[in-house]
C-alpha positions as CSV (number, residue, x, y, z in Angstrom):
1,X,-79.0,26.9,-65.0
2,X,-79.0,24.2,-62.4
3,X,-80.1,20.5,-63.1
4,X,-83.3,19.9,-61.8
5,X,-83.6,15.6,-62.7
6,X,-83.3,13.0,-60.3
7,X,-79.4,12.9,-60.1
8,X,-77.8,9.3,-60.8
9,X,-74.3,8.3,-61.4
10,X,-74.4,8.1,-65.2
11,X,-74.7,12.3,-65.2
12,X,-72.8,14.5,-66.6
13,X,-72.3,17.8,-65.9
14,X,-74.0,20.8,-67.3
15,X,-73.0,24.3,-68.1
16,X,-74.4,26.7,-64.6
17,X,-72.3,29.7,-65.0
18,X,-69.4,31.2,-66.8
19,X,-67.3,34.0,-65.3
20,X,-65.6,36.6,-66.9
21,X,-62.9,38.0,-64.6
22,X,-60.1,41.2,-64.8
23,X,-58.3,41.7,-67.8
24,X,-54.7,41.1,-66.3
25,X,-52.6,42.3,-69.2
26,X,-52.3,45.9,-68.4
27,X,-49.4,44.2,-65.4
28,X,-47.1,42.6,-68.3
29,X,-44.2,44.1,-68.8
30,X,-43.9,43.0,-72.5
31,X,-46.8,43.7,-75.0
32,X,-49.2,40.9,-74.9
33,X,-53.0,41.6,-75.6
34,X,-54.3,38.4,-75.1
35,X,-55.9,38.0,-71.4
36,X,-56.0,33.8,-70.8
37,X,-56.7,31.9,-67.9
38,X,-54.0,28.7,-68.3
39,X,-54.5,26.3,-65.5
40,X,-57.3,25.4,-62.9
41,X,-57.0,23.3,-59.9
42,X,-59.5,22.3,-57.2
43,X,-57.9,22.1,-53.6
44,X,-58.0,18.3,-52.8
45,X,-57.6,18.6,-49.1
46,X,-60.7,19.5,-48.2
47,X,-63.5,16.7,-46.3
48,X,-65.8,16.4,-49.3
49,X,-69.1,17.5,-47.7
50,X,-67.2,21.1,-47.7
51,X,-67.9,23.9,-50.3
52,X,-64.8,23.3,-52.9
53,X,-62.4,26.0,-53.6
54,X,-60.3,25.8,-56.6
55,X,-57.3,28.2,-57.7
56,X,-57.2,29.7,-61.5
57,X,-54.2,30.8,-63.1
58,X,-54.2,34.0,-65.4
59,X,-51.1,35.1,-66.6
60,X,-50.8,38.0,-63.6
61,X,-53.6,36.9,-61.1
62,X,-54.3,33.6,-59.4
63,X,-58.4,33.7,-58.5
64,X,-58.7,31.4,-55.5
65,X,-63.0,30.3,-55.9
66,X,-65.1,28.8,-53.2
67,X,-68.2,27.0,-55.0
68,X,-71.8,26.7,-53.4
69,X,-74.5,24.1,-54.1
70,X,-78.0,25.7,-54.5
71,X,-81.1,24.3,-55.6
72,X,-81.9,27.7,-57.3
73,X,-80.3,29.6,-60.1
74,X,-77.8,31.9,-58.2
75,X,-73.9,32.5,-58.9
76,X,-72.9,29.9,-56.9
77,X,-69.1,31.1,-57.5
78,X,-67.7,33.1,-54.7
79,X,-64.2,34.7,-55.0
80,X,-62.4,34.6,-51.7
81,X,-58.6,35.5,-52.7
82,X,-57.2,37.3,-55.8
83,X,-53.2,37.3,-55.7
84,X,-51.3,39.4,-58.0
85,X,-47.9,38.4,-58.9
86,X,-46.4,41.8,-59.5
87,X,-42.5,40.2,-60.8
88,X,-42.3,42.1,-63.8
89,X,-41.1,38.9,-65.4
90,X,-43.6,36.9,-64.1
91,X,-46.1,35.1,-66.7
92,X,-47.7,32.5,-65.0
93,X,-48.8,28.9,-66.3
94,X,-50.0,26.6,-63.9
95,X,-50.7,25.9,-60.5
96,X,-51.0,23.2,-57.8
97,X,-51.8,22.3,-54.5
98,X,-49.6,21.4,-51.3
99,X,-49.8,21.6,-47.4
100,X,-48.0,23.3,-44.7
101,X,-46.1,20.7,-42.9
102,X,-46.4,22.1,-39.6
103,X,-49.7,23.6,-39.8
104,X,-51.2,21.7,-42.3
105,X,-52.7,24.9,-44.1
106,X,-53.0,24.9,-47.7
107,X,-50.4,26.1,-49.9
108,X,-50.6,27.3,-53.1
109,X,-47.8,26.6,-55.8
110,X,-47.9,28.1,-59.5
111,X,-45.1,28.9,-61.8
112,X,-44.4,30.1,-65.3
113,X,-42.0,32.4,-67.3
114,X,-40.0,33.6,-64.8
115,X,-38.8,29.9,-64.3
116,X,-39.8,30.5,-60.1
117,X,-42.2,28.2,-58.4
118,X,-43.6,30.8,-55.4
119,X,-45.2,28.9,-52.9
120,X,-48.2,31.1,-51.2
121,X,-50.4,30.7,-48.1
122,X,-53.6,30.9,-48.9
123,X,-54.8,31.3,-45.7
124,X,-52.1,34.3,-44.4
125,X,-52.6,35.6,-47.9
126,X,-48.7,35.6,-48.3
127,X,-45.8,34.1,-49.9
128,X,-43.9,31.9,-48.0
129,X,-41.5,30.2,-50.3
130,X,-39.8,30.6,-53.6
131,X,-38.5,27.5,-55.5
132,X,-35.3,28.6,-58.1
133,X,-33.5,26.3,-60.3
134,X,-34.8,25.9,-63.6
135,X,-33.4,27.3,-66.7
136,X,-36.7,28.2,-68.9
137,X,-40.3,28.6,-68.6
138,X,-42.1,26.7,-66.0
139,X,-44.9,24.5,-68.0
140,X,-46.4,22.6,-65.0
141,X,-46.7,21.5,-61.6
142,X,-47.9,18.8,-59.7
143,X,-48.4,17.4,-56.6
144,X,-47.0,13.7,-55.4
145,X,-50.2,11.5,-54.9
146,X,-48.5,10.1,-52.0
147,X,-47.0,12.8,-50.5
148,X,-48.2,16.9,-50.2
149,X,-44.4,18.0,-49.9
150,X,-43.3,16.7,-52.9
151,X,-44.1,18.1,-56.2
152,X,-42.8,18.0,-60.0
153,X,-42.4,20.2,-62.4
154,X,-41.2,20.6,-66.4
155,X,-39.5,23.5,-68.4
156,X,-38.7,24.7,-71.5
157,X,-35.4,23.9,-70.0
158,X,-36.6,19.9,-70.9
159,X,-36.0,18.8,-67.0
160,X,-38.4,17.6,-64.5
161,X,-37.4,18.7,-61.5
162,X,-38.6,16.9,-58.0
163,X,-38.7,19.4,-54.9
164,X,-39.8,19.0,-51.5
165,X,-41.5,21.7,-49.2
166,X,-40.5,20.0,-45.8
167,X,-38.4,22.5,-44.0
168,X,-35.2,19.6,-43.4
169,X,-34.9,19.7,-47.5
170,X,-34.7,24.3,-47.5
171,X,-31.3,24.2,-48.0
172,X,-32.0,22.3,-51.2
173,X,-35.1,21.6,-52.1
174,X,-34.6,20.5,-55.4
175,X,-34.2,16.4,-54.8
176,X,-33.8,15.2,-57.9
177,X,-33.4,16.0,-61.8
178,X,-35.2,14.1,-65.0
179,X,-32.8,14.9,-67.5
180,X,-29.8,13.8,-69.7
181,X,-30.9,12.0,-72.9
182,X,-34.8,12.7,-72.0
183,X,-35.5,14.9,-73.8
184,X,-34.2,17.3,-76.6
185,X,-37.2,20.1,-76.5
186,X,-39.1,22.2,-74.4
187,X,-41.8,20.3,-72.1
188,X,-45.1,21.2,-71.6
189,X,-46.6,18.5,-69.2
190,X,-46.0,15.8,-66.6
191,X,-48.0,13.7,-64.3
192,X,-47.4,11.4,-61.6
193,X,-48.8,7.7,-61.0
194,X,-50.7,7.0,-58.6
195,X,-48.3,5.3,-56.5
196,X,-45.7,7.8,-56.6
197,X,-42.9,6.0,-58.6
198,X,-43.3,7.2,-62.1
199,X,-43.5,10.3,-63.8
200,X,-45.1,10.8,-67.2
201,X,-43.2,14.1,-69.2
202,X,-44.0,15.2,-72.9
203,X,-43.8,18.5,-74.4
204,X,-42.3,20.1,-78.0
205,X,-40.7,17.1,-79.1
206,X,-43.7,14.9,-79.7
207,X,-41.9,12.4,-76.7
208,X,-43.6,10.8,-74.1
209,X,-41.4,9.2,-71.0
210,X,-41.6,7.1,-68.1
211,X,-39.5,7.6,-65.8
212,X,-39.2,5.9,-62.4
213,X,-38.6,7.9,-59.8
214,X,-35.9,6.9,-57.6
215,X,-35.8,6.9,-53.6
216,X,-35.7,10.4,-52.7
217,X,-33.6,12.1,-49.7
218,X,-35.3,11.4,-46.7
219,X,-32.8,13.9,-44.5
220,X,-30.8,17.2,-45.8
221,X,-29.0,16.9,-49.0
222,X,-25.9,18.9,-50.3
223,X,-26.9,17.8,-54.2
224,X,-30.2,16.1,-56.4
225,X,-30.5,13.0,-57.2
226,X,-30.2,12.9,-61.5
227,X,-31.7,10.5,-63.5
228,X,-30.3,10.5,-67.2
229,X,-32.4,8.0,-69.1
230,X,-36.3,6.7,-68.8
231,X,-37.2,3.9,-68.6
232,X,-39.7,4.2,-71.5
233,X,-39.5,6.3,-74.1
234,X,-42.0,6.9,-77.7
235,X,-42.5,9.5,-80.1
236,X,-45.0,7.1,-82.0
237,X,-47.9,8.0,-80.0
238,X,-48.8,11.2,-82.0
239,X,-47.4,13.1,-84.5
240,X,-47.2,16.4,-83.0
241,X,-46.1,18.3,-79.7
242,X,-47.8,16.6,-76.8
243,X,-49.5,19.2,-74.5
244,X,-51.2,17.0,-71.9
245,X,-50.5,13.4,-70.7
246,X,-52.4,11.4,-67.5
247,X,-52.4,8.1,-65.9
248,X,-55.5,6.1,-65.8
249,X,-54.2,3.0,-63.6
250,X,-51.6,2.1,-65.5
251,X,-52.7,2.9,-68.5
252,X,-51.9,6.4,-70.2
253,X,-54.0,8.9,-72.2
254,X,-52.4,11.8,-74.0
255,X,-53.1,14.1,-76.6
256,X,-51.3,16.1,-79.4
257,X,-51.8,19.1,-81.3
258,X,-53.7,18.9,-84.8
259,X,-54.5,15.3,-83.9
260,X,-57.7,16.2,-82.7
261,X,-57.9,13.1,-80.1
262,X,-57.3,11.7,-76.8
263,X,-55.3,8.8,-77.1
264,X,-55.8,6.0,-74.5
265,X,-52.5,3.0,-75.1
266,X,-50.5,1.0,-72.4
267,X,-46.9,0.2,-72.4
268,X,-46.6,-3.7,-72.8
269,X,-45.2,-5.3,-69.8
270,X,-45.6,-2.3,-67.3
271,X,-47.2,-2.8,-64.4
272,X,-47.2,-0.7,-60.8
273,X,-47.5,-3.8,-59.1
274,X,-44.1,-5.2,-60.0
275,X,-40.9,-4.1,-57.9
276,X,-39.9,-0.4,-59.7
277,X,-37.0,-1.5,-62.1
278,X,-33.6,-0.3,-61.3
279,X,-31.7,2.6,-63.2
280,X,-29.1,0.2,-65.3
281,X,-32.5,-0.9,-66.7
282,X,-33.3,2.2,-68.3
283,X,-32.3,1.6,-72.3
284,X,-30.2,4.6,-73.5
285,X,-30.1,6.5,-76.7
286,X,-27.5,4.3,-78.5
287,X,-29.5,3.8,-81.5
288,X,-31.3,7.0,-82.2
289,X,-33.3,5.7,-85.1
290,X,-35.4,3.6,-82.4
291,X,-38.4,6.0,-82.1
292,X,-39.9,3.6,-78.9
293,X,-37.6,2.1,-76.1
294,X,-39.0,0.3,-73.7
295,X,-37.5,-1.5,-70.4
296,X,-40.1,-3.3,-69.5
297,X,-40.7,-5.2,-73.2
298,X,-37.0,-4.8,-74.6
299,X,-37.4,-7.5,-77.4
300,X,-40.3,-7.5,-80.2
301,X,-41.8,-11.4,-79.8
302,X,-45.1,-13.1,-81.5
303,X,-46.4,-12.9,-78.0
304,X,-45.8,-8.9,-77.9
305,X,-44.8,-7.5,-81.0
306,X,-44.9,-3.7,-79.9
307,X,-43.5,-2.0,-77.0
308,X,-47.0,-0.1,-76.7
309,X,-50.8,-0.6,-77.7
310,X,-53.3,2.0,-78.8
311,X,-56.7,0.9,-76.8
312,X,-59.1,3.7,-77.5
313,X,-59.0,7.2,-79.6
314,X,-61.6,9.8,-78.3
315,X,-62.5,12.1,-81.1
316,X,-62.1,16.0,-80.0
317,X,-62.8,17.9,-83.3
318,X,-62.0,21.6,-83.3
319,X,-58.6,21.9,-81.9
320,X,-56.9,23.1,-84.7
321,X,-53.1,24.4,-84.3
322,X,-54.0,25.5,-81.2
323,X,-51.8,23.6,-78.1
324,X,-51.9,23.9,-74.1
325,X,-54.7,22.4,-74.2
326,X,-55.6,20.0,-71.0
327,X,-58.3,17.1,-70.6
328,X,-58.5,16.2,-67.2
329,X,-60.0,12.9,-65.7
330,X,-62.2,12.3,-62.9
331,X,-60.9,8.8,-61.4
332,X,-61.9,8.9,-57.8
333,X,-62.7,5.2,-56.1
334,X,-66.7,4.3,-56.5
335,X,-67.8,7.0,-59.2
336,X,-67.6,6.7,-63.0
337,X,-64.6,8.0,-64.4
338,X,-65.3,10.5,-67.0
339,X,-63.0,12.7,-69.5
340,X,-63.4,16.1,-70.2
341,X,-61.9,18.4,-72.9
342,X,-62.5,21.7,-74.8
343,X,-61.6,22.6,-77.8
344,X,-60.9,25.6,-79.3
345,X,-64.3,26.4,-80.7
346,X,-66.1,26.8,-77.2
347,X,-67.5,22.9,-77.6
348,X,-67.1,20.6,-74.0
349,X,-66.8,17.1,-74.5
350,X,-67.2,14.6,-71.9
351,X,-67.3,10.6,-72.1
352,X,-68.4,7.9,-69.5
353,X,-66.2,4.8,-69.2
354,X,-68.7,3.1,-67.2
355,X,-70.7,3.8,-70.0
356,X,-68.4,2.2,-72.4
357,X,-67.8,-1.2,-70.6
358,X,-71.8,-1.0,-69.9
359,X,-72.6,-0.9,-73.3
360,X,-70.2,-3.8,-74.1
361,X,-71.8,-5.9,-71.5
362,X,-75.5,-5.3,-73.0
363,X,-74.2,-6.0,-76.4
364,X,-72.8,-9.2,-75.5
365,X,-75.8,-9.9,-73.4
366,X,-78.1,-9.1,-76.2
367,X,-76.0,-11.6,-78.8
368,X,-76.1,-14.7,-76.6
369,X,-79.1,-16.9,-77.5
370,X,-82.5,-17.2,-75.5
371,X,-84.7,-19.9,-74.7
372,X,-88.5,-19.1,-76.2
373,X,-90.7,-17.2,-73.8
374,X,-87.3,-15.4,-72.6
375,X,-87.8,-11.7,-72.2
376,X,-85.4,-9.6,-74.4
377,X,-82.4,-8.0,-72.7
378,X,-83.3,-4.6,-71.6
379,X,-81.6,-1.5,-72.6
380,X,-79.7,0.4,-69.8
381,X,-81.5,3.5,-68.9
382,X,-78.8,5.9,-69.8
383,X,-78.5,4.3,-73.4
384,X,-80.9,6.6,-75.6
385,X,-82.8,5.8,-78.9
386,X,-83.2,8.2,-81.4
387,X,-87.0,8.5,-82.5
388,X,-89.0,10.8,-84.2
389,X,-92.0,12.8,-84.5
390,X,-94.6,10.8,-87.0
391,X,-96.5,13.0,-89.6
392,X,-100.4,13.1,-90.0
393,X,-100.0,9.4,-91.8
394,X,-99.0,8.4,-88.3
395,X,-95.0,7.3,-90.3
396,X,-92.4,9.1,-89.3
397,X,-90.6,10.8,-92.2
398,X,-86.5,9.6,-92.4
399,X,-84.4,12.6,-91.2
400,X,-81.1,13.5,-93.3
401,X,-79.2,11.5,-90.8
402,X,-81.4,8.7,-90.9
403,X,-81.3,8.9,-94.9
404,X,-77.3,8.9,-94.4
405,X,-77.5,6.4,-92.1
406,X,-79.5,4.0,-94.5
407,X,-77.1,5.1,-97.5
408,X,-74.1,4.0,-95.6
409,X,-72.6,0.8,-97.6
410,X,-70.6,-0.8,-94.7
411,X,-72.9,-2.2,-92.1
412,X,-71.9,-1.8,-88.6
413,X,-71.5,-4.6,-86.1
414,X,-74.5,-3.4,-83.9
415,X,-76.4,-3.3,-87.3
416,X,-75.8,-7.0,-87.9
417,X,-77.5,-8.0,-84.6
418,X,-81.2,-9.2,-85.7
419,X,-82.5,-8.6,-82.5
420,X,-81.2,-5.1,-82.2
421,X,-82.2,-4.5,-86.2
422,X,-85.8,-5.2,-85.2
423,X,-85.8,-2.7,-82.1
424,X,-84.1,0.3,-83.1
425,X,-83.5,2.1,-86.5
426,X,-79.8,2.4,-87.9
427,X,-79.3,6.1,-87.2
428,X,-79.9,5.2,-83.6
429,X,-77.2,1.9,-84.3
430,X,-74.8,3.5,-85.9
431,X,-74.5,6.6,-83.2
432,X,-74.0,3.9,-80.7
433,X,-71.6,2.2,-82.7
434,X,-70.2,5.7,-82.8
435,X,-69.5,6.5,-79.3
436,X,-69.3,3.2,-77.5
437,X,-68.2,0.7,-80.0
438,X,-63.9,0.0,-79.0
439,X,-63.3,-2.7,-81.6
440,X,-61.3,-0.3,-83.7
441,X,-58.5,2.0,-81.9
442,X,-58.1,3.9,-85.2
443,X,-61.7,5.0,-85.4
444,X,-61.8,7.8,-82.5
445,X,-65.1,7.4,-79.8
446,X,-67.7,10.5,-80.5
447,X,-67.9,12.1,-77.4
448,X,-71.3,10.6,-75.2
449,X,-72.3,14.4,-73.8
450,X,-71.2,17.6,-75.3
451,X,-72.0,21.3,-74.1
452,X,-71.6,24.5,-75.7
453,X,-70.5,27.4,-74.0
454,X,-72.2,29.8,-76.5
455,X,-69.0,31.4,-77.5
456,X,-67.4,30.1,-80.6
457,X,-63.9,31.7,-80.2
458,X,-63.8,30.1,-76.8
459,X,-60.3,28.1,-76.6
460,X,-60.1,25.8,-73.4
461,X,-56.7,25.5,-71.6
462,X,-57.7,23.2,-68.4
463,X,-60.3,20.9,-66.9
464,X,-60.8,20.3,-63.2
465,X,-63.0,18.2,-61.0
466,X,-64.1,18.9,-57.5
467,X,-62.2,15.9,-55.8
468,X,-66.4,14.6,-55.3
469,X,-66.6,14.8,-58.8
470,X,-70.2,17.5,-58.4
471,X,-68.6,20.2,-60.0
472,X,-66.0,20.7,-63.3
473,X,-64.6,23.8,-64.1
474,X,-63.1,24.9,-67.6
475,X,-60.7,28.1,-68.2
476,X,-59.1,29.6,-70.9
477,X,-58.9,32.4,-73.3
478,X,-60.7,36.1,-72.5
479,X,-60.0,35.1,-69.0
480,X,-63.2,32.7,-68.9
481,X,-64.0,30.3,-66.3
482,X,-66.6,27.8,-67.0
483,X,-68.8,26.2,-63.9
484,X,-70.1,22.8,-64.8
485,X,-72.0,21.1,-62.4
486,X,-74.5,17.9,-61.3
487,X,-76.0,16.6,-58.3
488,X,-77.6,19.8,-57.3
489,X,-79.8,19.4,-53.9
490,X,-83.2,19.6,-54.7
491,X,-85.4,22.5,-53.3
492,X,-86.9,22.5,-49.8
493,X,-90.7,21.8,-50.1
């Protein structure tokens, strides 16, 4: 159903349509029952007044959407291209987006068991390239921020491999290899920094690396470029196989499976802004029984005694041993940036970091003393209050969450503010203190919106946001895809 309120930057989406589309798995060649969409991606080269189209990833089928704002309830999903990958090894994983570099025409790359990356025109509705060189499962693909010819991709094979599409590179397109003493196990994601110089890989080993990428071949090249050690390596982070890392700046979220969080940390001393630091930097495997190295904080000091910090945990309940599981982030310049997940129980989970820092600023705002006569600090608009329906007494009876809120022994920090106290009861306090409160990084953030897709056996694999941030879609098993959206244009009087 489309949102009908007065649209404001502190929305979040809501659920408008789910999709159920063709049960792929009569095309495997090996038994597998079990119809899954894996990836989704929204084209990002689009002007963003144009309808988006995004690209799903099934294990057979890659379901190229166009989306359509309406003010009234229709499907505003409208399927333009279906490509069948008809390999008979083919099981495909993820996808992302590139451009022609003649034509500029938007290509479509996706990969998966077959270790091939096929690059296919989307607008001639044919294949135009086909990317060989790893030695396992292709895990996932992505796109240089800085450059639509150059993409990355991980494999069970544990490389990241850097390939170019520009026609001086066909010869060999495969520019460089993340390898040697990286990693031991099969990888599962990887994601590039904004400014094009590091990588982020992490996968069955419960690693996560940095590794800066070098300069790459600017002319034809006979061999790639390899690149044996990180330059920042953990397996602290989590204590499982990591399924799905990001940049946020240059901070990193990631998350494991069973952890059942989101996990956003920095590495101490790194920063984008700094000349990239040269290869001889990179500390080596020497002394395996050092689960963290770290060139840019090599010694532990009073002033930084960890190579990494944990900043926030975000609490995503209902994972389970399920993995290939994907958050995504929308981080676009002059909107909020918001994270969405789903678990494995059909449950969507979003949070506001605008809201976050927000609610840290009224807090602080509200603690500082006034002057009598000077008006209390008013709560931001998007900051709700739990209340509750009074009986025919005119007193509102406590709720079972407000009676576990009073039984609570620990008082929270909100609930030793007197001039909070006196405004708002605890259960509305401590569910503050529950999803905006970032004193603690071992207490995970509740999430600040969640929507239920109505099916309980629902596992989510990926998130994507329109590149203006109006729409997020959510696929995974039974070949679902999920069509969040906000902002809708209000009707014509």
């Amino acid at each position: 159903m489309a949102p009908t309120s007065t649209p404001t930057p502190y929305d979040f989406p809501r659920l408008r349509v789910s999709v159920h589309l063709e049960d792929d798995t009569r095309f495997l060649a090996q038994d597998d029952p079990v119809p899954e969409f894996f990836d989704v991606k929204f084209c990002p080269y689009q002007p963003l007044d144009a309808r988006p189209v995004f690209a799903a990833v099934s294990k057979k089928h890659i379901i190229v959407c166009r989306l359509t704002a309406a003010a009234d309830d229709s499907n505003p999903c409208e399927i333009i291209s279906i490509i069948r990958d008809d390999d008979t090894e083919a099981r495909n994983y993820s996808c992302t987006w590139t451009r022609d570099a003649e034509t500029g025409r938007p290509l479509l790359c996706y990969g998966g068991e077959d270790a091939k990356i096929k690059v296919y025109d989307i607008i001639e509705q044919k294949l135009v390239n086909c990317l060989v060189g790893h030695g396992g499962d292709v895990c996932d693909v992505v796109t240089s921020p800085i450059d639509p010819l150059i993409i990355a991709s991980c494999s069970d094979d544990t490389t990241v491999r850097i390939w170019s599409l520009d026609p001086k590179h066909e010869k060999q397109p495969c520019l460089c290899i993340l390898g040697g003493e990286g990693h031991y196990w099969n990888l599962l994601t990887l994601a590039w920094h904004d400014t094009g110089r590091y990588i982020l890989s992490a996968g069955h080993d419960q690693i996560i690396n940095l590794w800066t990428v070098p300069d790459l071949p600017t002319e034809q090249t006979e061999r790639p470029v390899e690149v044996h050690y990180p330059h920042f390596s953990t397996s602290e982070v989590h204590s499982s196989l990591v399924d799905c890392v990001s940049f946020y700046g240059d901070y990193i979220l990631s998350r494991a499976c069973h952890d059942d969080v989101i996990v956003l940390w920095k590495i101490e001393g790194f920063s984008s802004q700094d000349p990239p630091p040269p290869q001889s930097m990179a500390p080596t495997t020497i002394n395996p029984a050092n689960l963290t190295r770290s060139a840019f904080s090599p010694g532990v000091s009073a002033e930084c005694p960890s190579p990494y910090t944990r900043l926030i945990e975000f609490q995503t309940l209902g994972c389970g041993p399920q993995f290939f599981m994907r958050f995504k982030l929308h981080f676009v310049p002059d909107q909020h940036p918001i994270l969405a997940f789903c678990n494995a129980n059909g449950k969507i989970y979003f949070w506001d970091f605008e809201q976050i820092t927000g609610f840290h600023d009224y807090v602080n705002a509200v603690k500082k003393p006034r002057r009598d006569g000077e008006e209390a600090i008013p709560k931001p608009s998007w900051l709700p209050a739990i209340t509750h329906r009074a009986n025919t007494n005119g007193k509102a009876a406590p709720t079972v969450r407000e009676k576990k809120a009073a039984d609570k022994a620990h008082r929270t920090e909100l609930e030793q503010i007197p001039e909070l106290r006196a405004q708002y009861n605890q259960e509305t306090l401590q569910t503050w203190d529950g999803k905006f409160t970032v004193g603690n990084p071992q207490v995970p953030l509740k999430p600040h919106k969640i929507e239920n897709c109505g099916a309980s056996t629902f596992v989510g694999r990926q998130v994507a946001w329109s590149p203006g941030g109006e729409w997020c879609v959510v696929v995974g098993s039974s070949n679902f895809a999920l069509v969040f959206q906000r902002w809708v244009p209000k009707k014509d009087a």
